[in-house]
mmCIF file of the N, C-alpha and C atoms, coordinates in Angstrom:
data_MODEL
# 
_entry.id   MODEL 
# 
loop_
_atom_site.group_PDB 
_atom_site.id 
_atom_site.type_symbol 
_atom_site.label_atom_id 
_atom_site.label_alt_id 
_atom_site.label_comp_id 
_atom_site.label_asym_id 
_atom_site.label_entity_id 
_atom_site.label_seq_id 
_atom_site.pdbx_PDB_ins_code 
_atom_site.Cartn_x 
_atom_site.Cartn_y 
_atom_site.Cartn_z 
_atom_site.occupancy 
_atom_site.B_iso_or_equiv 
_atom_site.pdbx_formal_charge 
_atom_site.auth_seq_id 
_atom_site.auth_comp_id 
_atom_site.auth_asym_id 
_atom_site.auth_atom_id 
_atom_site.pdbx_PDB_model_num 
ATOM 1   N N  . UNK A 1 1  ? -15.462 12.024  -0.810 1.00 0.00 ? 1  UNK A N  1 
ATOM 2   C CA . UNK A 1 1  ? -15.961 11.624  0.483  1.00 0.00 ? 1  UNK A CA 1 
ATOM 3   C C  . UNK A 1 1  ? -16.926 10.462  0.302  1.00 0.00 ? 1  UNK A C  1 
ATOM 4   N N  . UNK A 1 2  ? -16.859 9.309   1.086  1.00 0.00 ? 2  UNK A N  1 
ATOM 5   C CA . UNK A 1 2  ? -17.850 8.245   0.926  1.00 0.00 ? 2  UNK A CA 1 
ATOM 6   C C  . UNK A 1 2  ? -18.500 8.085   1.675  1.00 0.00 ? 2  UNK A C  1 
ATOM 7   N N  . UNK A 1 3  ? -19.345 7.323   2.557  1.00 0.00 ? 3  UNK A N  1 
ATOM 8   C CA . UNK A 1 3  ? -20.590 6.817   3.010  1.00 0.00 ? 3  UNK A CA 1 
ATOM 9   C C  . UNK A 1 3  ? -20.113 6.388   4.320  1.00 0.00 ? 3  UNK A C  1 
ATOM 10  N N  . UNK A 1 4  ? -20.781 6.186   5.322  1.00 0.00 ? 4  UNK A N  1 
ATOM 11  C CA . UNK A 1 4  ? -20.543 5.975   6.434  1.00 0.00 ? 4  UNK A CA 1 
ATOM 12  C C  . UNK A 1 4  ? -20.288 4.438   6.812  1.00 0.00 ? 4  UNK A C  1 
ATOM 13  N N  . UNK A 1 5  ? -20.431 3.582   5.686  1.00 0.00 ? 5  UNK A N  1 
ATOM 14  C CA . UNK A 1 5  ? -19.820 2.421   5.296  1.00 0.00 ? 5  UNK A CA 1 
ATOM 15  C C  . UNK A 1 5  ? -18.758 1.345   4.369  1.00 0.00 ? 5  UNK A C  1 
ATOM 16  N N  . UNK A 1 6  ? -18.032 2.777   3.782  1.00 0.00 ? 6  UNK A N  1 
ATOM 17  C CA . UNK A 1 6  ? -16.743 2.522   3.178  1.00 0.00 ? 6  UNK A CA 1 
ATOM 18  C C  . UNK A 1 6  ? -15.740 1.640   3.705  1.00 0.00 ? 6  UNK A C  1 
ATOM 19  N N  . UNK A 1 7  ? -15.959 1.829   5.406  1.00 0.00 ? 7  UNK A N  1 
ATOM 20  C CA . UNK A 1 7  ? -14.577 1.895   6.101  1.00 0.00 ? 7  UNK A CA 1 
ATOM 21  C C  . UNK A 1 7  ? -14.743 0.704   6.894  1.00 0.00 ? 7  UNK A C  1 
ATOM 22  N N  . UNK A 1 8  ? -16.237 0.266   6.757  1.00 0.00 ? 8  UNK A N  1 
ATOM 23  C CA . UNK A 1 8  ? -17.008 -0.754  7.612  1.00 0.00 ? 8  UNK A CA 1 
ATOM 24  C C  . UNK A 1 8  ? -16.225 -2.517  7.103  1.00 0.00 ? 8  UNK A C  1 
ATOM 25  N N  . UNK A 1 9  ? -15.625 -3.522  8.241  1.00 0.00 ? 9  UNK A N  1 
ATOM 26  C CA . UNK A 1 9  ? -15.583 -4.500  6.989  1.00 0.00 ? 9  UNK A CA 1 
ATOM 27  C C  . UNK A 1 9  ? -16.638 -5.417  6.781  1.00 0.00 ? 9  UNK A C  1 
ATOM 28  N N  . UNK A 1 10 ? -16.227 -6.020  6.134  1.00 0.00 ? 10 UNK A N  1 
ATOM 29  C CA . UNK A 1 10 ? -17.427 -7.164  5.189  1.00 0.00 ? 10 UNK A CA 1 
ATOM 30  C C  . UNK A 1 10 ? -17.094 -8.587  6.097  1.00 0.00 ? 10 UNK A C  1 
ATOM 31  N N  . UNK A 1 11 ? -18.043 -9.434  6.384  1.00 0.00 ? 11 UNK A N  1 
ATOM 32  C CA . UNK A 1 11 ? -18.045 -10.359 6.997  1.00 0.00 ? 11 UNK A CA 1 
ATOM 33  C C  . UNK A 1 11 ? -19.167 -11.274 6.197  1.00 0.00 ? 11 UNK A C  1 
ATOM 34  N N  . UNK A 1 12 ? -18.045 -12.631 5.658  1.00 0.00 ? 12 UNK A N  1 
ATOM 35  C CA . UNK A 1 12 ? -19.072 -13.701 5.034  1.00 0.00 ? 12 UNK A CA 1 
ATOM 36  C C  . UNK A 1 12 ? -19.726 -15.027 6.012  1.00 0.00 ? 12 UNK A C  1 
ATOM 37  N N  . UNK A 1 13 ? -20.852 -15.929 5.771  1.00 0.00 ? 13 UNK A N  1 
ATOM 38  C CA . UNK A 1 13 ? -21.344 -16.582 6.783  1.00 0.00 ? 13 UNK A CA 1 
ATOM 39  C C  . UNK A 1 13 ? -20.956 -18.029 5.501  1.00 0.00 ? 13 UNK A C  1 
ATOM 40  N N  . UNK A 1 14 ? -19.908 -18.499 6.174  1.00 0.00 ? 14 UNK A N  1 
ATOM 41  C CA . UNK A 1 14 ? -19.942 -20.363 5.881  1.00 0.00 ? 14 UNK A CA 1 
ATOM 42  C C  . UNK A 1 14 ? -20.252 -20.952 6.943  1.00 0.00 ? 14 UNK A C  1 
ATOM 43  N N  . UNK A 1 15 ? -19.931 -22.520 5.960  1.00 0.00 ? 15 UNK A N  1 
ATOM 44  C CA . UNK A 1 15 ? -20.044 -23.328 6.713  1.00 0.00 ? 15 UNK A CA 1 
ATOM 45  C C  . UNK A 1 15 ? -19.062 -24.687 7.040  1.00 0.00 ? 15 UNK A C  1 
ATOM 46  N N  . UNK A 1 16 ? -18.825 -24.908 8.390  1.00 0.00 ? 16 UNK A N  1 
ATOM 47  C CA . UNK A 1 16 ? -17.061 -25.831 8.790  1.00 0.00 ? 16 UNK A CA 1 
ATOM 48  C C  . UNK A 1 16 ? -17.986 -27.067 8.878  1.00 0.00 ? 16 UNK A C  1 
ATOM 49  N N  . UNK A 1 17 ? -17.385 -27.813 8.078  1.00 0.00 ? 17 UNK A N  1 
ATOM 50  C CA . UNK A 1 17 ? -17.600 -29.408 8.228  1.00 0.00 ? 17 UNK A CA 1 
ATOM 51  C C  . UNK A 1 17 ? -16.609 -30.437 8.232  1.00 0.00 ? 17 UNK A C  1 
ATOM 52  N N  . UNK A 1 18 ? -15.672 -29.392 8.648  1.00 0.00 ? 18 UNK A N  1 
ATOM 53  C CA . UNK A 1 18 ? -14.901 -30.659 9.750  1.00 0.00 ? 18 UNK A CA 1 
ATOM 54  C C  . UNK A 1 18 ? -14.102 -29.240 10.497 1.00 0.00 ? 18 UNK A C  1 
ATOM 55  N N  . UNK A 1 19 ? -13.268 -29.917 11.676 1.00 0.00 ? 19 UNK A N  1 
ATOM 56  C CA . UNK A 1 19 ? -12.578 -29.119 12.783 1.00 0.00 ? 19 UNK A CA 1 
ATOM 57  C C  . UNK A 1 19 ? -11.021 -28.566 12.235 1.00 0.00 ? 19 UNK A C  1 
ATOM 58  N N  . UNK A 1 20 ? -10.391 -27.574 12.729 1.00 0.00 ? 20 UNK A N  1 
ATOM 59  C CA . UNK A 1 20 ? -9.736  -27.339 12.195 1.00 0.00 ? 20 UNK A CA 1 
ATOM 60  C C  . UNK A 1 20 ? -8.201  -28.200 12.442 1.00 0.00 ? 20 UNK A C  1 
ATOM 61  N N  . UNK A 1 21 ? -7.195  -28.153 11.654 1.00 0.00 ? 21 UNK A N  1 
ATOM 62  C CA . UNK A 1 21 ? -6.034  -29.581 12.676 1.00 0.00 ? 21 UNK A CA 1 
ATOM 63  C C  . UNK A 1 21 ? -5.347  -28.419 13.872 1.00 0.00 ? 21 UNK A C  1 
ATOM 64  N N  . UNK A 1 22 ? -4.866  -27.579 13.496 1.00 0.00 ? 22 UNK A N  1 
ATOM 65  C CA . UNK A 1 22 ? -4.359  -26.578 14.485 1.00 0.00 ? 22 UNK A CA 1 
ATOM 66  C C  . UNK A 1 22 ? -5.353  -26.327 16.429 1.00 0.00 ? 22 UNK A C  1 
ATOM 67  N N  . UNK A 1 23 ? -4.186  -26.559 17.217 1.00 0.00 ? 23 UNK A N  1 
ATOM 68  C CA . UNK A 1 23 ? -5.084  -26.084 18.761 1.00 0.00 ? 23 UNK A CA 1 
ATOM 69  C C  . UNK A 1 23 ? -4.937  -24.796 18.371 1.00 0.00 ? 23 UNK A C  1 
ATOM 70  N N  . UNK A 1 24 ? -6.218  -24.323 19.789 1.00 0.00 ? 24 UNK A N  1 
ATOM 71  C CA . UNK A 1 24 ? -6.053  -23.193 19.250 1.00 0.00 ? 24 UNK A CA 1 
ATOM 72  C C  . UNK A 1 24 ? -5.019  -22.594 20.650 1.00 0.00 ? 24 UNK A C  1 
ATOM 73  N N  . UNK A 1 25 ? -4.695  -21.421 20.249 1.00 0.00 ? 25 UNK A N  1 
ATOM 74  C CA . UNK A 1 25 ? -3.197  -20.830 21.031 1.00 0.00 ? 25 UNK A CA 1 
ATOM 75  C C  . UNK A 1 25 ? -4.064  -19.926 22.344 1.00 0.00 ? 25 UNK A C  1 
ATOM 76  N N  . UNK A 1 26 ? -5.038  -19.273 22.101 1.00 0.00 ? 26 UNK A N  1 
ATOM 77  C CA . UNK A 1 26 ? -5.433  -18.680 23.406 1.00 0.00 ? 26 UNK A CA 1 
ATOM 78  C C  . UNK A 1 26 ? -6.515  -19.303 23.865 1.00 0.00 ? 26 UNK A C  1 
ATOM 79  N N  . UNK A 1 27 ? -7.300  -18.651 25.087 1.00 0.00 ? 27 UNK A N  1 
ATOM 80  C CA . UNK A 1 27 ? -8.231  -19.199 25.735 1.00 0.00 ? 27 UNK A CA 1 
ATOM 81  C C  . UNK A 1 27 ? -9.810  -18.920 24.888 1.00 0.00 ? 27 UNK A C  1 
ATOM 82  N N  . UNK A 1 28 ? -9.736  -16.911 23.675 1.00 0.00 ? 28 UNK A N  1 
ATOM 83  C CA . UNK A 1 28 ? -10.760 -16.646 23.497 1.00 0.00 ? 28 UNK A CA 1 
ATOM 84  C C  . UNK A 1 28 ? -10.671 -17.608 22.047 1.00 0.00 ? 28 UNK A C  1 
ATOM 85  N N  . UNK A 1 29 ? -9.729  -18.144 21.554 1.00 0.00 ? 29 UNK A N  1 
ATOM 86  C CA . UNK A 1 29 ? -9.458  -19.049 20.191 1.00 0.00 ? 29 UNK A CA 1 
ATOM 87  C C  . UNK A 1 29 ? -10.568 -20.155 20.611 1.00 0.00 ? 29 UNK A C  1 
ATOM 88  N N  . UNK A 1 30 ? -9.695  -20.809 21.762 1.00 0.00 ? 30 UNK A N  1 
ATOM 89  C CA . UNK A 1 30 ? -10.685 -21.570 22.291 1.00 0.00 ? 30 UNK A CA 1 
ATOM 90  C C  . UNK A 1 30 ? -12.304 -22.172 22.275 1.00 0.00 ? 30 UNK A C  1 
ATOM 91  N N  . UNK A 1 31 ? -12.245 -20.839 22.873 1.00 0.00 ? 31 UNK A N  1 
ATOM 92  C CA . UNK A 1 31 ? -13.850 -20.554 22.658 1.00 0.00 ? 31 UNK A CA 1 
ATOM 93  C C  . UNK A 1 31 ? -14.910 -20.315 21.230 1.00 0.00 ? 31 UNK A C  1 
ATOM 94  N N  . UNK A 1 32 ? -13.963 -19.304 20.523 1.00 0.00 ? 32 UNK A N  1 
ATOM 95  C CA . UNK A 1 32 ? -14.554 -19.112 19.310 1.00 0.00 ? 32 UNK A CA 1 
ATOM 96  C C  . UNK A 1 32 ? -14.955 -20.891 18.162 1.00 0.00 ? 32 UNK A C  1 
ATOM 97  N N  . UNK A 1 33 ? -13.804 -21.798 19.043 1.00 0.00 ? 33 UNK A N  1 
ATOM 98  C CA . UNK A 1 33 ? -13.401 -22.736 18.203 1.00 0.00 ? 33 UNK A CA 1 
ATOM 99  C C  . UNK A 1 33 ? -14.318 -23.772 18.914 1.00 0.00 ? 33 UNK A C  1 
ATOM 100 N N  . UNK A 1 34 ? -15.285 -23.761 19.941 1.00 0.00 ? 34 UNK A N  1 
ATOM 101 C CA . UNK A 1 34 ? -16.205 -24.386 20.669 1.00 0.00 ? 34 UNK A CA 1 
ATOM 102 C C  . UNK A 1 34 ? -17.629 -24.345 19.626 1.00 0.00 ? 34 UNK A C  1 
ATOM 103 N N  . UNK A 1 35 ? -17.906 -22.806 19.573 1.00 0.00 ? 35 UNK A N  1 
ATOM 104 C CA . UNK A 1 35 ? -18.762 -22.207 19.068 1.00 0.00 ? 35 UNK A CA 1 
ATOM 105 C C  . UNK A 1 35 ? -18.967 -22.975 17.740 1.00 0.00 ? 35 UNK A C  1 
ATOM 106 N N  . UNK A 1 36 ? -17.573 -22.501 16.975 1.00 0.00 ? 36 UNK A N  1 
ATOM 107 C CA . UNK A 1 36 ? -18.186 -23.069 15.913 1.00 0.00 ? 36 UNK A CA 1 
ATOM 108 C C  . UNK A 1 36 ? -17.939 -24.596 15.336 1.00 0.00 ? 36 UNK A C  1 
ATOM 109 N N  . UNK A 1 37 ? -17.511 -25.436 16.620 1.00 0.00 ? 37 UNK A N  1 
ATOM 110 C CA . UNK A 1 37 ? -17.984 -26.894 16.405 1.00 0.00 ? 37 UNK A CA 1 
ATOM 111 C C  . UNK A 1 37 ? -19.450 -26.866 17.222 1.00 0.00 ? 37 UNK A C  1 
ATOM 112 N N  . UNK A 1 38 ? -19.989 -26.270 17.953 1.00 0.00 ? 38 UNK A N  1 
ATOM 113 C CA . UNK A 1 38 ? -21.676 -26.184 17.837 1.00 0.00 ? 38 UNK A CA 1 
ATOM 114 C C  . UNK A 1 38 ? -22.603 -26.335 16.865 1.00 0.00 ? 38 UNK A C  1 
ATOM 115 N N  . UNK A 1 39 ? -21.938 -24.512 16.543 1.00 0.00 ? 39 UNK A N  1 
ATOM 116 C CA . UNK A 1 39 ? -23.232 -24.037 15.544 1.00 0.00 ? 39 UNK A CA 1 
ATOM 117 C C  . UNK A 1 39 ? -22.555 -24.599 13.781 1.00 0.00 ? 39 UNK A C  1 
ATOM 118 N N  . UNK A 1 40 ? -21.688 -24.924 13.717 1.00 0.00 ? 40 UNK A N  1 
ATOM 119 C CA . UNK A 1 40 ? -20.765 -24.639 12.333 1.00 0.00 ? 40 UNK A CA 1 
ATOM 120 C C  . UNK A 1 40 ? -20.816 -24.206 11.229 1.00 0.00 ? 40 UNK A C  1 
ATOM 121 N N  . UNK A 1 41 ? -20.867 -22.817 12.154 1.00 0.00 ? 41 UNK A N  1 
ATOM 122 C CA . UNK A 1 41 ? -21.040 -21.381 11.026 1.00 0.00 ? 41 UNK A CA 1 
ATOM 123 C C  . UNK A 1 41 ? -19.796 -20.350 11.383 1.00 0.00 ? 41 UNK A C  1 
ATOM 124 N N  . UNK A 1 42 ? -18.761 -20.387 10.700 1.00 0.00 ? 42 UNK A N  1 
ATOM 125 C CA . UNK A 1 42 ? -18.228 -19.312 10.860 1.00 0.00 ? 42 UNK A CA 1 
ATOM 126 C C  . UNK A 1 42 ? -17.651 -17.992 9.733  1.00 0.00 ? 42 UNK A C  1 
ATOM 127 N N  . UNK A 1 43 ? -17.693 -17.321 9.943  1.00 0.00 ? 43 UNK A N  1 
ATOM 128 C CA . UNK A 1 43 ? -17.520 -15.807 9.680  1.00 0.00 ? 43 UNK A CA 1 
ATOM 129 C C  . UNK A 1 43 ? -16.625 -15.312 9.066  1.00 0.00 ? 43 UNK A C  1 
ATOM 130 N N  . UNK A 1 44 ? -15.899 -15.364 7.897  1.00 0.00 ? 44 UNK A N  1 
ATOM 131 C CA . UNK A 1 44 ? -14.452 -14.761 7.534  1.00 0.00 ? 44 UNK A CA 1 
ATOM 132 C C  . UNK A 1 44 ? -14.698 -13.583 7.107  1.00 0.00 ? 44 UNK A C  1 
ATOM 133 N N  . UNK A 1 45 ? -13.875 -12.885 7.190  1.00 0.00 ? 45 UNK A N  1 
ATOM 134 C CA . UNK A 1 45 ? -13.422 -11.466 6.903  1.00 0.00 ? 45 UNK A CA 1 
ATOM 135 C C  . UNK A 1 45 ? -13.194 -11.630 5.141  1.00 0.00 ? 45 UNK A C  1 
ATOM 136 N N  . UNK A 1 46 ? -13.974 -10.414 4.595  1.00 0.00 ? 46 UNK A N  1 
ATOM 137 C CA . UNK A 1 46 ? -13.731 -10.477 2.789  1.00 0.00 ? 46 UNK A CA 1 
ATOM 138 C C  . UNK A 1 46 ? -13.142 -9.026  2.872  1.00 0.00 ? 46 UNK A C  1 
ATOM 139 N N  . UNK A 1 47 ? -12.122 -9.070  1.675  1.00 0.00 ? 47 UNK A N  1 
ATOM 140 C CA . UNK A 1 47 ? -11.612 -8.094  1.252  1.00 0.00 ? 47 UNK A CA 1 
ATOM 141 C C  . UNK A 1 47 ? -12.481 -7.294  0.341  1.00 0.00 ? 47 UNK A C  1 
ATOM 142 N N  . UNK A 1 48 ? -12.583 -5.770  -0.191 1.00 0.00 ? 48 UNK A N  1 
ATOM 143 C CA . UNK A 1 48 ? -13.393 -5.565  -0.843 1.00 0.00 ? 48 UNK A CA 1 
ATOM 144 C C  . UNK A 1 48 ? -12.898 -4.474  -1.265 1.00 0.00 ? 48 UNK A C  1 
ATOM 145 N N  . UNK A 1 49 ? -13.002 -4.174  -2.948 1.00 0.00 ? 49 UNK A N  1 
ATOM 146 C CA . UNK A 1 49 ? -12.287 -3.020  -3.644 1.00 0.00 ? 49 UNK A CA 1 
ATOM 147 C C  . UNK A 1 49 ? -13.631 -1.838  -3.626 1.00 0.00 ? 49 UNK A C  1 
ATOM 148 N N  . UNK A 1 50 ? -15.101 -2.066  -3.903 1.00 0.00 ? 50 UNK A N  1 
ATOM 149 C CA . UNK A 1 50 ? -15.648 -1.133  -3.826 1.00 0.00 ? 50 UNK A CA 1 
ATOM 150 C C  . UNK A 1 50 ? -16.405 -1.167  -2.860 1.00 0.00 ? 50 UNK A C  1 
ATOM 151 N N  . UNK A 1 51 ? -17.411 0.025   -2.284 1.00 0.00 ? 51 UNK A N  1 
ATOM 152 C CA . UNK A 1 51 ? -18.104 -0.241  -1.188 1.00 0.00 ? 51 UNK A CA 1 
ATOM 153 C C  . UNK A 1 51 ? -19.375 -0.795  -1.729 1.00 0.00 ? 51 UNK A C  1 
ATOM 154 N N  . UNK A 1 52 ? -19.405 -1.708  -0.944 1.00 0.00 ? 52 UNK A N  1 
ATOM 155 C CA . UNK A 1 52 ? -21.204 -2.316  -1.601 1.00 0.00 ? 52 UNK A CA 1 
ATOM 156 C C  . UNK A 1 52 ? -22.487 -1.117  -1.535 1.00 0.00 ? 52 UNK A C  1 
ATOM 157 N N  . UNK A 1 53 ? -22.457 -0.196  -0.932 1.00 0.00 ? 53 UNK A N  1 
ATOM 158 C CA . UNK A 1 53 ? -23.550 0.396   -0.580 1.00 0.00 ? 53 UNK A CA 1 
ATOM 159 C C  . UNK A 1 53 ? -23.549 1.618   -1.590 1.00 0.00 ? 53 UNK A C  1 
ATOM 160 N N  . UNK A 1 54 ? -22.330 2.294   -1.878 1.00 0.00 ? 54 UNK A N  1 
ATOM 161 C CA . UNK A 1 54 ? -22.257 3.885   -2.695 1.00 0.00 ? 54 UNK A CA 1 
ATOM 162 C C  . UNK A 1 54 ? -21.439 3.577   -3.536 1.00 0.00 ? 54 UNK A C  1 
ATOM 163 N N  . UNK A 1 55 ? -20.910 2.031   -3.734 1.00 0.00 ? 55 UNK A N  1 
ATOM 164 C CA . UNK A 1 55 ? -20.262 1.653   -5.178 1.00 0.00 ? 55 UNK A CA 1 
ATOM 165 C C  . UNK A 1 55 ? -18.687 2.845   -5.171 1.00 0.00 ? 55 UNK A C  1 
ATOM 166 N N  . UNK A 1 56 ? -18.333 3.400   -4.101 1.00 0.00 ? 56 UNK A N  1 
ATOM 167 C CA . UNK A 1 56 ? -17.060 3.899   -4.424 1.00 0.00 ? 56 UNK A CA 1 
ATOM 168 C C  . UNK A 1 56 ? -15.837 3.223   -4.263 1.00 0.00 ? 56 UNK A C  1 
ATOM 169 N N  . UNK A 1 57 ? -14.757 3.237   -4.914 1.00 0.00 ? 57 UNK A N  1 
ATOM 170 C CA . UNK A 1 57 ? -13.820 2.566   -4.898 1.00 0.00 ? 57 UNK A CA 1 
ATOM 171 C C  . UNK A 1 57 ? -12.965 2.673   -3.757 1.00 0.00 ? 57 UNK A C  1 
ATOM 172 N N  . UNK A 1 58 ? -12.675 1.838   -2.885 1.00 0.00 ? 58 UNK A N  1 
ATOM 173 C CA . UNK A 1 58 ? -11.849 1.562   -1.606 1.00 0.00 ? 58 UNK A CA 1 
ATOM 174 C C  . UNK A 1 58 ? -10.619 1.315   -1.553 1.00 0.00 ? 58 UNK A C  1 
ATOM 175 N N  . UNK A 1 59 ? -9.554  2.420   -1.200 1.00 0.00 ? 59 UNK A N  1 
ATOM 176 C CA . UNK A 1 59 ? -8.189  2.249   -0.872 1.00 0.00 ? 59 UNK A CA 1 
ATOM 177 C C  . UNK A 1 59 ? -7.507  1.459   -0.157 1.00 0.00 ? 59 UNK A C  1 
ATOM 178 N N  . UNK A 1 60 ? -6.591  0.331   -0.324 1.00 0.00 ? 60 UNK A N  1 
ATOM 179 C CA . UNK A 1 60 ? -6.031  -0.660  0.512  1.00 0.00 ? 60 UNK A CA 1 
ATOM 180 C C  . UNK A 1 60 ? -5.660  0.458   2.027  1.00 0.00 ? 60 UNK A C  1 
ATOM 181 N N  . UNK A 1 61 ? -5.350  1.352   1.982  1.00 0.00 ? 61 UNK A N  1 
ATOM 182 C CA . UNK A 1 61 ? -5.233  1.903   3.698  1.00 0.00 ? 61 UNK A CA 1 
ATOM 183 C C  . UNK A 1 61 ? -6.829  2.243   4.053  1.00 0.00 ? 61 UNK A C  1 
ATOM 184 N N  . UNK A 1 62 ? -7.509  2.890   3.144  1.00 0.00 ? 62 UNK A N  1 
ATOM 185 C CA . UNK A 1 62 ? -8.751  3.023   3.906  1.00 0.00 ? 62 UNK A CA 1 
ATOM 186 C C  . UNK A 1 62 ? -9.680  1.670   4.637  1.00 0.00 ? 62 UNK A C  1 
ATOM 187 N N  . UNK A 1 63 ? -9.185  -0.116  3.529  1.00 0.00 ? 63 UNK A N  1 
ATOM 188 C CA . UNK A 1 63 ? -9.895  -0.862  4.177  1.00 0.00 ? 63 UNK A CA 1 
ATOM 189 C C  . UNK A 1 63 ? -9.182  -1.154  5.262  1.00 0.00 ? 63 UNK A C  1 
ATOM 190 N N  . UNK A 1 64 ? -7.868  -1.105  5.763  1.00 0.00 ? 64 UNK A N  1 
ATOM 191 C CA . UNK A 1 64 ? -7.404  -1.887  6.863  1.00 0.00 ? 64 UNK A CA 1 
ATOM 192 C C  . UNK A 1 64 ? -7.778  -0.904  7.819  1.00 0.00 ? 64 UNK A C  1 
ATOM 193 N N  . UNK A 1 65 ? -7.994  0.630   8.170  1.00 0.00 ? 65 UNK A N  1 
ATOM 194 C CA . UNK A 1 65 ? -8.151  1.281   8.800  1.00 0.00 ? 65 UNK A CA 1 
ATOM 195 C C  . UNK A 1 65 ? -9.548  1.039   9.785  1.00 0.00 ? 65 UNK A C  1 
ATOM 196 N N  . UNK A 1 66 ? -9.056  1.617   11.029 1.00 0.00 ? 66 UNK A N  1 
ATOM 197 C CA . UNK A 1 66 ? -10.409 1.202   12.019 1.00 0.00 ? 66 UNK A CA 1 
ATOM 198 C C  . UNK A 1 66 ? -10.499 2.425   12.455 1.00 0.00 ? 66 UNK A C  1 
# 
């Protein structure tokens, strides 16, 4: 049994210095893609084999799971 943050995902903070070439396809793309020609900080999703917090090892179904 692990920690109440096993299952949690990991989110890294870069930084975009230039725009991306792709429009974006919806309206909230859009937006997200406003934002971060503002602030140009955005957020990717990291994969992660153990949990950072209780160091237990994380199952490819347990990370995709919500």
């Amino acid at each position: 049994m692990g920690c109440n943050y096993c299952n949690v995902p990991i989110y890294i903070k870069t930084m975009q210095y230039a725009k991306p070439l792709l429009a974006p396809a919806t309206e909230a793309e859009a937006l997200r893609q406003k934002l971060q020609d503002m602030t140009g900080e955005v957020y990717v999703s990291a994969s992660k084999r153990y949990c950072p917090f209780c160091g237990r090892a994380v199952k490819s179904g347990e990370r995709d799971a919500k």
